[in-house]
C-alpha positions in Angstrom: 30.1 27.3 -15.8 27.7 27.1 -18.3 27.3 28.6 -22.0 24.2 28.2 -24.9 24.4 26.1 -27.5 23.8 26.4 -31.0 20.5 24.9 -30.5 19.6 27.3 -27.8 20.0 25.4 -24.5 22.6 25.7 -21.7 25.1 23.1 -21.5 26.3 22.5 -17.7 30.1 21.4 -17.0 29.2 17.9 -18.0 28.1 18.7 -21.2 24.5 18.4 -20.7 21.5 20.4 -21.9 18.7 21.6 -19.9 16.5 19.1 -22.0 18.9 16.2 -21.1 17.5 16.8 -17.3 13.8 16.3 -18.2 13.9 13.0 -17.2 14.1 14.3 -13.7 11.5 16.6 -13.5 8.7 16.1 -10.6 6.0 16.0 -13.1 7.6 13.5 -16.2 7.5 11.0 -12.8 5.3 8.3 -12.8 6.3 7.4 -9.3 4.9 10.5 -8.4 1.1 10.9 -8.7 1.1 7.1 -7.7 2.7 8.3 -4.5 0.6 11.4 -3.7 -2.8 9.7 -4.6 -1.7 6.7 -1.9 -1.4 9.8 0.4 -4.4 11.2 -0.2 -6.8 8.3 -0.6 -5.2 7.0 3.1 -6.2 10.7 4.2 -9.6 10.1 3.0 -10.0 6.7 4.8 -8.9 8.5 8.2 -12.0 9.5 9.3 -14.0 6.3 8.6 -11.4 4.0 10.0 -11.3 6.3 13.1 -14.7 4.8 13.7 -13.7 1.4 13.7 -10.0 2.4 15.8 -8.0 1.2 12.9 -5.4 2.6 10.8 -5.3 2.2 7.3 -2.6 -0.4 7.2 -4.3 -2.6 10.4 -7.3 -2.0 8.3 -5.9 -3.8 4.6 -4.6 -6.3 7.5 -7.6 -7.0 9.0 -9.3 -7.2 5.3 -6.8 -10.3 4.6 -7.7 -11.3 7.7 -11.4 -11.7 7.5 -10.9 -13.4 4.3 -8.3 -16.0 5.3 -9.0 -16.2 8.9 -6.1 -18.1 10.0 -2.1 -17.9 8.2 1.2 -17.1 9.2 3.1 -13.8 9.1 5.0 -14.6 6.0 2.4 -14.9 4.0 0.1 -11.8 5.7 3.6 -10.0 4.5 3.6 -11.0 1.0 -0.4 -10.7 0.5 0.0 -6.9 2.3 3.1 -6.1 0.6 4.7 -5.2 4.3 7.7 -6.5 6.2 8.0 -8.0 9.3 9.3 -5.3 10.5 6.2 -3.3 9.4 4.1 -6.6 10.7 5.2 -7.2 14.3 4.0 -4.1 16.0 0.4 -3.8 14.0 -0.3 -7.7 15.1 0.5 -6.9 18.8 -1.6 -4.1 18.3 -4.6 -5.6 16.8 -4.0 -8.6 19.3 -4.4 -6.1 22.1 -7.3 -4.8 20.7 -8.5 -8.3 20.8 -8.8 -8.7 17.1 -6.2 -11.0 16.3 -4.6 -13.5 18.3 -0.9 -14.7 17.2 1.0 -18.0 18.3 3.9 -20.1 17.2 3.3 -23.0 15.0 3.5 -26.2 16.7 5.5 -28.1 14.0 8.1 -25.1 13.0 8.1 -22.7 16.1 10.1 -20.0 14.1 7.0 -19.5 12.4 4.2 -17.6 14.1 0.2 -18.0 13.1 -2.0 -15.1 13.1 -6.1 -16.0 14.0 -8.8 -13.9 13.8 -10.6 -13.8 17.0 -14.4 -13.7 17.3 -14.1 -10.5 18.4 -12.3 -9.7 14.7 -15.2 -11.1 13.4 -17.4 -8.9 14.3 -15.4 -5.9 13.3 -16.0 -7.2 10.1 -19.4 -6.0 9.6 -18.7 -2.3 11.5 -16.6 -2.1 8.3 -18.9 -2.5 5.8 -19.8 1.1 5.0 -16.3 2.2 4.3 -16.0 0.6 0.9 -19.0 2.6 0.2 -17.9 6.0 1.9 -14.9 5.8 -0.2 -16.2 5.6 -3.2 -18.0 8.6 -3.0 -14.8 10.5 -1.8 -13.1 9.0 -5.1 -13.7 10.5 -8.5 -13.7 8.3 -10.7 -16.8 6.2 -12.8 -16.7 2.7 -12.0 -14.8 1.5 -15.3 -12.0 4.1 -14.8 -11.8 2.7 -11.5 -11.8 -1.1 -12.7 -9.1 0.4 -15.2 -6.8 2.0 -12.5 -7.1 -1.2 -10.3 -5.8 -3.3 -13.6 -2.8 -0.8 -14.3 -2.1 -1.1 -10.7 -2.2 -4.9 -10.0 0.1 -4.8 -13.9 2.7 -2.9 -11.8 2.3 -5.3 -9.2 2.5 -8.4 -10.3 5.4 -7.5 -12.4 7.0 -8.1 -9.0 8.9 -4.4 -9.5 7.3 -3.3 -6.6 7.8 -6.6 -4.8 11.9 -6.6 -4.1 12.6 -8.2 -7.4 13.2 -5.6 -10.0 12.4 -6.7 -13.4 14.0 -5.0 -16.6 
């Protein structure tokens, strides 16, 4: 049951005004736009990485990848963001693909090393356009880009988005 109070709004059976719900709306979400721009610039990248027969995630792997060569799961997690859970079936794609290969550590065999092949390598420079193609499907000018990418990486590195909620 609801009635209006003096000021105008409804109050619900708790209590509560309409205004005390704005909080919730779709568009007071920050959360929100961040999502649905992720969604949409992975859309973009579909057609380029289709090229290259490589999703967006085996793509950002791959990217660590050709910039570390060699390191172990655990730390391809942590760089990407991902869980092993996420991890496991893109490296025994990629490894398939002949990309990657991936083998236990000799002195800890619970931990499992992931090697870009030569064949990897050379994937390397198929991929050099994308960067480019992108940025022409992105509208933004290069500072409000290098702006976004700070706010982004502030989020980031606040380790809020990285299991450990800070206040």
């Amino acid at each position: 049951m609801t009635d209006t109070t003096a000021a105008g709004g409804l109050n619900d059976a708790s209590g509560k005004t309409d205004s005390s719900y704005d909080m919730l709306r779709l568009e007071n979400q920050l959360c929100f736009p961040l999502y649905a721009c992720s969604r949409e610039i992975v859309k973009k990248y579909k057609p380029f990485l289709d090229e290259l027969d490589l999703t967006y995630t085996q793509y950002i792997t791959m990217m660590v990848m050709w910039e570390r060569k060699q390191m172990n799961v655990k730390e391809l997690g942590e760089c990407l963001y991902l869980d092993s859970g996420t991890l496991t079936p893109l490296l025994k794609k990629l490894e398939q693909k002949g990309w990657v290969s991936r083998a236990r550590a000799r002195e800890d065999e619970r931990v499992l090393i992931v090697t870009l092949t030569p064949e990897g390598a050379k994937l390397r420079d198929r991929a050099l356009d994308v960067p480019v193609q992108m940025s022409a499907c992105v509208p933004l000018k290069p500072e409000e880009a290098s702006a976004l990418y700070k706010l982004l990486y502030k989020i980031l590195d606040n380790g809020c988005c990285h299991g450990s909620p800070q206040p």
